[in-house]
VEXKOL-27457 format. One record per residue (C-alpha): x negated, y, z; residue in three letters. Coordinates in Angstrom, 3 decimals, m for minus. Layout:
<pts>
X_Y_Z_ala
...
</pts>
This chain:
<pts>
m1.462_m44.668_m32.772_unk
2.635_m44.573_m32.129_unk
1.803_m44.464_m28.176_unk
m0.835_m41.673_m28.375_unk
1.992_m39.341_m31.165_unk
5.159_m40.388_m28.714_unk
3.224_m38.998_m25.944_unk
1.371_m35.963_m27.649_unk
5.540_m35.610_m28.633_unk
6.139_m36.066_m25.064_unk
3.478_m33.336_m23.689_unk
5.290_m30.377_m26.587_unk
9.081_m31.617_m24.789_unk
7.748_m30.868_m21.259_unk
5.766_m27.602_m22.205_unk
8.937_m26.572_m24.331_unk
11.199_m27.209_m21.811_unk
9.065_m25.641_m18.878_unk
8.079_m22.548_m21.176_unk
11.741_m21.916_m21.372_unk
12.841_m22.540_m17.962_unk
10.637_m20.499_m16.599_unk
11.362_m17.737_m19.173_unk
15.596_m18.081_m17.856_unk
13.992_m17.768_m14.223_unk
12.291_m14.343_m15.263_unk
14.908_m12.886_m16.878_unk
17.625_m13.689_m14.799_unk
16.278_m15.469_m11.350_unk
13.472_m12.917_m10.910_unk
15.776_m9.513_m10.446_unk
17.539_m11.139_m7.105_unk
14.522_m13.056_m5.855_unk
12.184_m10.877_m6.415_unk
11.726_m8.935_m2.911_unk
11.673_m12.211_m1.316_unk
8.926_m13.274_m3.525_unk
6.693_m9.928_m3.250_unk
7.491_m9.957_0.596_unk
5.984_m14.383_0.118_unk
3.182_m12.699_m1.771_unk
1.960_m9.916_0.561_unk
2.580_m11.831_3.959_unk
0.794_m15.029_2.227_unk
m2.515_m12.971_1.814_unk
m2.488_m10.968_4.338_unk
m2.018_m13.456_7.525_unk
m5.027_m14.575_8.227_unk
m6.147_m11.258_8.690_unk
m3.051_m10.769_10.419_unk
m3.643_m13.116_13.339_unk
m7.238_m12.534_13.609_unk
m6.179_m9.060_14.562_unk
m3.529_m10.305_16.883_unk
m5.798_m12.412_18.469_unk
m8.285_m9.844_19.779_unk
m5.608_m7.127_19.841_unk
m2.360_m8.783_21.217_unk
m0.441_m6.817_19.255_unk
1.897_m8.740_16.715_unk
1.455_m9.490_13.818_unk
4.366_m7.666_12.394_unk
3.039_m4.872_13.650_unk
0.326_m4.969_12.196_unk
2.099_m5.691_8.914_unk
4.469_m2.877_9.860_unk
1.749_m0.268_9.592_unk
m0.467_m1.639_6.770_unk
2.865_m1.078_3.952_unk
4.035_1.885_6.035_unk
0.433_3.420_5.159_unk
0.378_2.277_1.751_unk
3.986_3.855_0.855_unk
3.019_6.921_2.157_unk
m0.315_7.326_0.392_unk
1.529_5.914_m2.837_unk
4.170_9.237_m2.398_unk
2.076_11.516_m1.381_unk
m0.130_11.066_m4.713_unk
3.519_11.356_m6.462_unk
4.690_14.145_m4.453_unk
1.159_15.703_m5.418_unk
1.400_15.071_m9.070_unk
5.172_15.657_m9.104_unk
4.616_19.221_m7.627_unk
1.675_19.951_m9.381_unk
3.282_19.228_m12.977_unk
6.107_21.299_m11.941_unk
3.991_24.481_m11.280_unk
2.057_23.654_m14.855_unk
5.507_23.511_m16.963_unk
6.289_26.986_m14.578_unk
3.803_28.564_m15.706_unk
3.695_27.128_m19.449_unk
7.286_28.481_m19.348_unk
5.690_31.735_m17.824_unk
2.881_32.225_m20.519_unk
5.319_31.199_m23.259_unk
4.340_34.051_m25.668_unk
0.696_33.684_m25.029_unk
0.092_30.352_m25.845_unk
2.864_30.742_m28.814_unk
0.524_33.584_m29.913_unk
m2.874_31.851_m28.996_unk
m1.750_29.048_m31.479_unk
m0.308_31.012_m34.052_unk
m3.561_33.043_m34.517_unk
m5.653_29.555_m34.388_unk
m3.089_28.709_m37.120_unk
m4.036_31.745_m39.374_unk
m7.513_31.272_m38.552_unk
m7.408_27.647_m39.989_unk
m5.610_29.041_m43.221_unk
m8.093_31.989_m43.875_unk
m10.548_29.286_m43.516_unk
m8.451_26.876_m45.788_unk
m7.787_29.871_m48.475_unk
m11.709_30.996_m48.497_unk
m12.584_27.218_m48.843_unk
m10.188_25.847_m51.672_unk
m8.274_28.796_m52.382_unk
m4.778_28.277_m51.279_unk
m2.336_30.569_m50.465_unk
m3.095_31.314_m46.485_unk
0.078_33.347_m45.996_unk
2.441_30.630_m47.509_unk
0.602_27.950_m45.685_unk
0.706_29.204_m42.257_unk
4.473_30.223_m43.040_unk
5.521_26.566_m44.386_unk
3.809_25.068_m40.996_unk
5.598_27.837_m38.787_unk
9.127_27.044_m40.562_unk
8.263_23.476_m39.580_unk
7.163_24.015_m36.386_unk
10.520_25.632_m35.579_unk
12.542_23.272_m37.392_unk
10.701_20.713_m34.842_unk
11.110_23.195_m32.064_unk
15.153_23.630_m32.776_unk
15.703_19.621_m33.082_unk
14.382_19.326_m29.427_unk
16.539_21.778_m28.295_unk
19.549_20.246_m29.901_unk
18.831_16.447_m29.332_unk
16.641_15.567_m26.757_unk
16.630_18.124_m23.869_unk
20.452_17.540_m23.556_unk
19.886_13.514_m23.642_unk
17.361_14.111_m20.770_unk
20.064_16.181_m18.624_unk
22.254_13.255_m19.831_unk
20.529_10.161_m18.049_unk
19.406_12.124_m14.974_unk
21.905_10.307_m13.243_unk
20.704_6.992_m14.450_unk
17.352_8.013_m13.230_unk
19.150_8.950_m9.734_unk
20.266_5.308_m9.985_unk
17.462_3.579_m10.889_unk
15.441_5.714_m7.809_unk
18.085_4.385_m5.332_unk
17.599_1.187_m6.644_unk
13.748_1.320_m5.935_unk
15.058_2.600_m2.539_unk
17.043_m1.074_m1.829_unk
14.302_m3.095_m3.110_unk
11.752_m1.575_m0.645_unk
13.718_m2.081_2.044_unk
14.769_m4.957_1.317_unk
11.104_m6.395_0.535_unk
9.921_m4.593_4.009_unk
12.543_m6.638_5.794_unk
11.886_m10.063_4.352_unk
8.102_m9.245_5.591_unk
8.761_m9.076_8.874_unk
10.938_m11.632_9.178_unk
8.914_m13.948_6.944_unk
5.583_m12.639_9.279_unk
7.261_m13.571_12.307_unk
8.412_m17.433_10.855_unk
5.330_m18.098_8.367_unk
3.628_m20.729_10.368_unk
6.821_m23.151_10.573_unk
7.978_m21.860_7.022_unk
4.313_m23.231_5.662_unk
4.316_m25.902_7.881_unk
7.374_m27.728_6.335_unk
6.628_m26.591_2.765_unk
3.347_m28.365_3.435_unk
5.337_m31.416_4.534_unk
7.480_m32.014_1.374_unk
5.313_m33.473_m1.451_unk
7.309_m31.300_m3.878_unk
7.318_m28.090_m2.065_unk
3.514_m28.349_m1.087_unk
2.673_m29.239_m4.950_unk
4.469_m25.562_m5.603_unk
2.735_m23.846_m3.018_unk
m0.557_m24.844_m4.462_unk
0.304_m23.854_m7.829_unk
1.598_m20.385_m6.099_unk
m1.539_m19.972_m4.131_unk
m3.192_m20.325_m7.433_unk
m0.833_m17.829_m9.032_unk
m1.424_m15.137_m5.738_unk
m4.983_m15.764_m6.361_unk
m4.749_m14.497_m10.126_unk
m2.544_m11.481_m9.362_unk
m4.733_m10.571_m6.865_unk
m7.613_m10.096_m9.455_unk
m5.289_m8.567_m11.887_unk
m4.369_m6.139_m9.256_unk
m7.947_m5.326_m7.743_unk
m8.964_m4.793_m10.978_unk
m6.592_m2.647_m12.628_unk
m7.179_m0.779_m9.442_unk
m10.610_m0.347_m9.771_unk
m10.130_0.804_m13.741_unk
m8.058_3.602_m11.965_unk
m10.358_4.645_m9.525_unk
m13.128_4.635_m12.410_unk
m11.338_5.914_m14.783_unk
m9.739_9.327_m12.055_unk
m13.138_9.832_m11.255_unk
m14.786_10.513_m14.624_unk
m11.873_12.309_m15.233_unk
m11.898_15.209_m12.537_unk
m15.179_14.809_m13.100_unk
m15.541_15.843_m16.716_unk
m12.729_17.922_m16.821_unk
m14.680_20.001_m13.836_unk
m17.679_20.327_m15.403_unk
m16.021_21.815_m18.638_unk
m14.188_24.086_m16.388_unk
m10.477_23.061_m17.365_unk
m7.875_24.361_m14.826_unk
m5.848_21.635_m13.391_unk
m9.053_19.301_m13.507_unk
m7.828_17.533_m10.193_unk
m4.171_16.933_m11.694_unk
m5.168_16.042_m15.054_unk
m8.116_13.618_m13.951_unk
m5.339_11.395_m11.697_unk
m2.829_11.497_m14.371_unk
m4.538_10.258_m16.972_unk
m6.197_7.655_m14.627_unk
m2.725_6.476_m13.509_unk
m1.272_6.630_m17.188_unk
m4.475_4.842_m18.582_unk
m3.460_1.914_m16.312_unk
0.005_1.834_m18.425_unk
m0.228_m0.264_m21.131_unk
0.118_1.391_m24.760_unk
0.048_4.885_m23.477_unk
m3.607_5.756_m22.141_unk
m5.570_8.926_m20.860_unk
m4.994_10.118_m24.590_unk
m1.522_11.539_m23.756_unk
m3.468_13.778_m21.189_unk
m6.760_14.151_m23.283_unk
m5.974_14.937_m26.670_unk
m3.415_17.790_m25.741_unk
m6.007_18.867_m23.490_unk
m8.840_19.267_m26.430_unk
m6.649_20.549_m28.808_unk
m5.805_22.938_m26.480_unk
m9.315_24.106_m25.671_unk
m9.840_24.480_m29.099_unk
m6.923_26.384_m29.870_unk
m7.941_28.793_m27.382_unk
m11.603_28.847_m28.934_unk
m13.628_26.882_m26.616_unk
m14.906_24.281_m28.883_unk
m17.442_23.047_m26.532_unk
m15.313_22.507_m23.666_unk
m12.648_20.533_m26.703_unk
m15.817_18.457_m27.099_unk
m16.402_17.587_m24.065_unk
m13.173_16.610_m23.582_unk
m13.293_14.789_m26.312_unk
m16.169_12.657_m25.444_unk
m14.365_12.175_m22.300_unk
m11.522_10.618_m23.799_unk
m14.360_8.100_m25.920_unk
m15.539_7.873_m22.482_unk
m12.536_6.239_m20.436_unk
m11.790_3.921_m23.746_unk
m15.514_2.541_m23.594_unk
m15.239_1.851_m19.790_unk
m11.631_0.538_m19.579_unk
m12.798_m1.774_m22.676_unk
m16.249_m2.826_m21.061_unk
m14.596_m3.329_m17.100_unk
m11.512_m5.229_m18.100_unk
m13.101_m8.135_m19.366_unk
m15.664_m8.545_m17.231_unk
m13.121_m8.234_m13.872_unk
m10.506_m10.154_m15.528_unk
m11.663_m12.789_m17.546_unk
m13.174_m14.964_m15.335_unk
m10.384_m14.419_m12.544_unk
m7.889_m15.335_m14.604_unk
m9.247_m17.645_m17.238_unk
m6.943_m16.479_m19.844_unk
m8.348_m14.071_m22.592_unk
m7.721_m10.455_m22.631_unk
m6.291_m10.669_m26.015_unk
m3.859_m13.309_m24.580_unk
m2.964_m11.033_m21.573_unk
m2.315_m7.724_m24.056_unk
0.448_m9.855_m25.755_unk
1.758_m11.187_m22.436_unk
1.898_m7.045_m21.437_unk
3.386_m5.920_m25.076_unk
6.158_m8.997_m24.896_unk
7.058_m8.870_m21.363_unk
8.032_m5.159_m22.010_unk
10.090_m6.029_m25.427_unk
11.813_m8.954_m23.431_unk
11.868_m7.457_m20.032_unk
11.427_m3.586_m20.416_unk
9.663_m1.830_m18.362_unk
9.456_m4.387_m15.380_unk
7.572_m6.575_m18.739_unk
4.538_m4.646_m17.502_unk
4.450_m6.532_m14.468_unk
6.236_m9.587_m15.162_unk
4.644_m10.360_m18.873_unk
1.740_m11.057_m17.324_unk
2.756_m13.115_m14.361_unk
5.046_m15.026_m16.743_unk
2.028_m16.253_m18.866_unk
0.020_m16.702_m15.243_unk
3.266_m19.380_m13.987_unk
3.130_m21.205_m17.318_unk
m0.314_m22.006_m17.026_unk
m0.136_m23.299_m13.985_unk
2.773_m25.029_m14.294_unk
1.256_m26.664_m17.527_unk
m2.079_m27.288_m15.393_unk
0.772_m28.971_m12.780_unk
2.201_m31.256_m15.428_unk
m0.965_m32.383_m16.896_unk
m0.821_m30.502_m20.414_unk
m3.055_m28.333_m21.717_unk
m2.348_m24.739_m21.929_unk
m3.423_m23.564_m25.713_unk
m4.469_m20.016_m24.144_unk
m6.733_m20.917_m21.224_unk
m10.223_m20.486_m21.333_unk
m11.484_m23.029_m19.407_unk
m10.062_m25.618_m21.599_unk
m10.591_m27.443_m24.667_unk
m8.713_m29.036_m26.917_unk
m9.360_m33.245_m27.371_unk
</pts>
C-alpha cells in the first residue's frame, strides 16, 4: 500500500513539475522560438508532398514551398485588404448619413414610447427624453475617453504590425532553410533516443493542430457562407462584407457573429423592416446551432480532449498569454497531454482514458 501511494505521489511530482515547465516554456521560450517552430511545423507536413512534386517536376522543393506560403499570404491580405476597405467605406458613409440614422432611431424611439404610454400609461415624452439625455451622456463619454485612447495606441498598433512583419519573415526564412536540410535534420533527431522520443510526441502534437486548424477552418467557411447567404436573401446591403466578418469573428473565441448580427437586426428593425430583423435573427440562432453541432463532431475525436476542456484552455491561454492565448492555450493543454502520455501518467482531461 506505501509503494502504490509513494508512486501515485511520484506520478502528481512529475505531472506538477512538467505542467509547470512547460507553462515557463510558453510564456517565455515560445515568443523567440516560435518562428522556428511554425517554420518545423509547416515544412514537417508539407514534405512529403514536397518531394513527390520534386520528383516528377525537378523543381525544388523550396520552391515549391516558396510559392505555397507566398499564395497563402496573399489570399490571407487580400481578404484583409477587402474587409479593411470595405469597413472603411461603411463608417464613410455612417459618418455621411449621420442625421438619418440619428433621426431613423430617434423616431423608432418615440414610436416605442407611444407604444409604451398607450400600453401602461407612462409619460412618452419624459421617457424618450430620459433615454435621449442618456444616450448623449454615453455619446459625450466616447468622445472624451475612448476615441482619444484609440489615437493614443495607434503607434503601438504600428508596432505590433511591424512586429508581425519580422516574424513572417523570419518564419519564411527558417522554411527554406529548414526545407532544404530536413532529411539530415530528421535523420539525426531520429538517431538520438531522446530527440526521436520528442519528435514522436511532436508528430502527435502537429497531428492535433492540424485538426484544430482544418476544423476551425471549415466552421469559417460554413459559417461565411450562411452568412452572405442569409443576409442576401433578406436584402441587407453589405451582405458580402458582413457574411465574412462575422464568419472570421465567429472563429474568435468569446466574441462571435453576434457582434455583426445583433447590430445588424436591431438595425433592420429600427428602420422598420421587422421581417428582414427576423431573419437576421434566425440567422444569428443559425451560426450558434452549427458552430455548436460541427465543433464537436470535427474536434473531439481528433483531439481526444473534450470541448469543454479546450474552451478553458482558449479562455486561460488569453488571461495568461493575451491575445497569442488564443493560439497557444490550446496547444499548451495539447503538449501536456502528450508529454503526460510520454511519462506514463494519466492526463485527468483526455478522453480516451480512464481512471484505475
Amino acid at each position: 500500500m506505501g509503494v502504490f501511494r509513494d508512486n501515485q505521489q511520484k506520478k502528481i511530482a512529475y505531472g506538477f513539475l512538467f505542467t509547470a515547465g512547460t507553462l515557463l516554456a510558453f510564456r517565455y521560450l515560445m515568443p523567440v522560438a516560435a518562428p522556428f517552430l511554425l517554420s518545423f511545423f509547416l515544412v514537417y507536413l508539407s514534405y512529403p508532398m514536397l518531394a513527390k512534386l520534386q520528383k516528377k517536376t525537378g523543381i525544388r522543393k523550396e520552391i515549391f514551398l516558396a510559392a505555397i506560403l507566398v499564395l497563402f499570404v496573399l489570399l490571407v491580405a487580400a481578404v484583409l485588404v477587402f474587409l479593411f476597405r470595405t469597413g472603411m467605406e461603411k463608417l464613410g458613409n455612417i459618418g455621411e448619413n449621420w442625421n438619418f440614422f440619428l433621426g431613423t432611431a430617434q423616431n423608432f424611439l418615440g414610436d416605442c414610447c407611444h407604444y409604451m404610454e398607450g400600453r401602461f400609461g407612462v409619460d412618452a415624452g419624459r421617457m424618450e427624453e430620459v433615454i435621449i439625455q442618456k444616450m448623449n451622456v454615453l455619446i459625450q463619454q466616447l468622445q472624451v475617453n475612448f476615441f482619444p485612447k484609440a489615437a493614443g495606441v495607434s503607434w503601438n498598433y504600428i508596432e505590433k504590425v511591424l512586429a508581425a512583419g519580422a516574424f513572417l519573415g523570419v518564419g519564411f526564412i527558417s522554411c527554406m532553410l529548414l526545407c532544404k536540410d530536413f532529411e539530415e535534420i530528421s535523420g539525426k533527431l531520429m538517431g538520438n533516443p531522446v530527440s526521436a522520443r520528442l519528435l514522436v510526441m511532436f508528430e502527435k502534437i502537429a497531428g492535433m493542430v492540424g485538426v484544430y486548424v482544418k476544423s476551425q477552418l471549415l466552421i469559417l467557411m460554413v459559417i461565411s457562407i450562411l452568412c452572405v447567404t442569409f443576409l442576401g436573401i433578406a436584402g441587407i446591403q453589405g451582405a458580402l462584407f458582413l457574411g465574412i466578418l462575422a464568419g472570421i469573428l465567429d472563429a474568435l473565441p468569446f466574441i462571435g457573429t453576434g457582434i455583426v448580427l445583433v447590430p445588424t437586426a436591431l438595425w433592420q428593425l429600427i428602420s422598420g423592416h421587422p421581417k428582414e430583423a427576423l431573419l437576421v435573427a434566425a440567422l444569428y440562432l443559425l451560426c450558434i446551432g452549427a458552430r455548436e453541432f460541427l465543433e464537436p463532431k470535427l474536434m473531439g475525436k481528433g483531439l481526444g480532449i473534450y470541448p469543454v476542456v479546450m474552451l478553458f484552455g482558449i479562455y486561460g491561454g488569453v488571461k495568461v498569454f493575451g491575445l497569442a492565448g488564443i493560439i497557444k492555450g490550446p496547444l499548451f493543454l495539447l503538449v501536456v497531454k502528450e508529454g503526460f502520455a510520454l511519462l506514463n501518467l494519466q492526463f485527468p482531461i483526455d478522453k480516451s482514458e480512464k481512471f484505475s
